[in-house]
Steps between C-alpha positions, in 0.01 A plus 500: 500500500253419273391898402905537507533208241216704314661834455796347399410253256238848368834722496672245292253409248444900461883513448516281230176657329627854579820369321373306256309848410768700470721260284186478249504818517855596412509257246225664338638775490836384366266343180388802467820672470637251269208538277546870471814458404367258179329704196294368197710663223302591165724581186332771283528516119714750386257682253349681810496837550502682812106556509436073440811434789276774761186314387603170518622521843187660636312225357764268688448688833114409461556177569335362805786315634761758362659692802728681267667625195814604406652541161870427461590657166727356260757784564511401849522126420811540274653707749441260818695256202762711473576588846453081590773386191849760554695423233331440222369839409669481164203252456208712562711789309464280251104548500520845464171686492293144457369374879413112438310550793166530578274702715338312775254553846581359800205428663421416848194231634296500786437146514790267368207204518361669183786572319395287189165670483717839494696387219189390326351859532855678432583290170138617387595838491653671135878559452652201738633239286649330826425421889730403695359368875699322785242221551723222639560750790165603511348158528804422762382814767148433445520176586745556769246788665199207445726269661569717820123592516404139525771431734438787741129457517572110606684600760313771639180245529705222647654692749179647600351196522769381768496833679098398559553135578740613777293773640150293461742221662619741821114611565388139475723441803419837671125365439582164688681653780227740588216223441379517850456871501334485162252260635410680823470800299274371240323371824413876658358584128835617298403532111719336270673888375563554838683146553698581144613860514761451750645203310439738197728786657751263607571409140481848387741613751715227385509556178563879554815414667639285301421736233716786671770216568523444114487882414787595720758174383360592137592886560849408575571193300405636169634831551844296646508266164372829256782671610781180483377392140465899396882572595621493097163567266755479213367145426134592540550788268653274282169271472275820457408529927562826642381394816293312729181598679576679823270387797475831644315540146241299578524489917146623559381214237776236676344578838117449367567172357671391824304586749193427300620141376583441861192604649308334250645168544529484868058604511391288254675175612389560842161531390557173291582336798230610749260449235579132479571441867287689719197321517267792636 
């Protein structure tokens, strides 16, 4: 009852990890979908000629934490104008051949954590006599993916921590049950690896199962939930997601951490346990 207890308390905790995992994961990569859809915009002066405009952005593009560079020309930007206000074309009639527009890059980060250090290096440059950055919602996701880390690595360690307590708890009894064969066979000349190892296997075994357990619900609950919350991606594609990670991605990686978590912390918290209450 006791080794049943284990595995199941093991394929729980590995649940919520595996879980907890995949969420961090997903959210991670919905930040990262909503900060490619945010660009550092730099407006160019309007004495440039083609040759400064090709330079300038190959200067931009050297930028460590620049991922890329497009320019959106001020033709383009006073016909996206155009097209986004019907009905007053009389108005930009009106302009005739003079475009009060400027010529600007769109440029893409890396790292939205060093956005202000970007700026720094862009508004350095020659020709840009503005930047303009998102940096409330850059603070907001980096803070939000620090956030997450913190909170995910908590949990991981507490729940391992209880998986072990339980399993170095189970082997403590196992160890008390058998304490009459332990003593006659330290008697006849056992060592003390010999006395361990079956505990030791016991544990490993233990975890291993549980580990399978949790692999198989995980298999079919995520894919089951991926598929219910996936069912209209209008929304996500909306918000800049165009979709979530797919487990059959990542199975041979999902089945690793599993099995190996599992094993892991079924071995080590039966050696714990010996350790402390064996007295060989």
């Amino acid at each position: 009852m006791m080794t049943f207890a284990s595995i199941c308390v093991i394929s729980v905790s590995l649940l919520l990890i595996g879980f907890s995992t995949l969420f961090v994961m997903n959210v991670n990569k919905l930040i990262g979908g909503i900060e490619d859809t945010n660009e550092i915009e730099a407006f160019l002066n309007d004495d440039m000629t083609q040759a400064d405009i090709d330079e300038l952005g190959e200067k931009l593009l050297s930028i460590d934490n620049v991922e890329s560079v497009t320019l959106y020309s001020k033709e383009e930007a006073l016909q996206s104008y155009i097209e986004s206000m019907s009905g007053f074309e009389e108005v930009f009639e009106s302009l005739g051949n003079d475009n009060p527009l400027p010529n600007t890059y769109r440029i893409k980060v890396v790292d939205t954590s060093k956005l202000s250090q970007t700026v720094a290096e862009i508004n350095s440059l020659n020709y840009i006599y503005k930047v303009k950055a998102p940096y409330d919602l850059a603070n907001m996701l980096t803070q939000l993916k620090r956030t997450i880390s913190i909170i995910s690595t908590v949990l991981f360690i507490a729940l391992v921590v209880v998986c072990m307590i339980i399993i170095s708890n189970t082997t403590k009894a196992s160890v008390l049950l058998r304490k009459k064969e332990i003593n006659i066979m330290k008697y006849v000349g056992a060592t003390n690896i010999f006395i361990r190892v079956p505990f030791f296997i016991e544990g490993f075994t233990t975890g291993l199962i549980g580990g399978m357990l949790a692999l198989v619900i995980t298999w079919f609950g995520y894919n089951s939930l991926l598929e219910a919350i996936t069912m209209d991606m209008s929304l996500w594609n909306i918000i800049g997601v165009g979709g979530f990670i797919n487990l059959s991605d990542i199975l041979l990686k999902v089945i690793v951490f599993y099995l190996a978590i599992g094993c892991i912390i079924g071995a080590f918290g039966s050696v714990l346990s010996t350790r402390k209450h064996i007295k060989v």
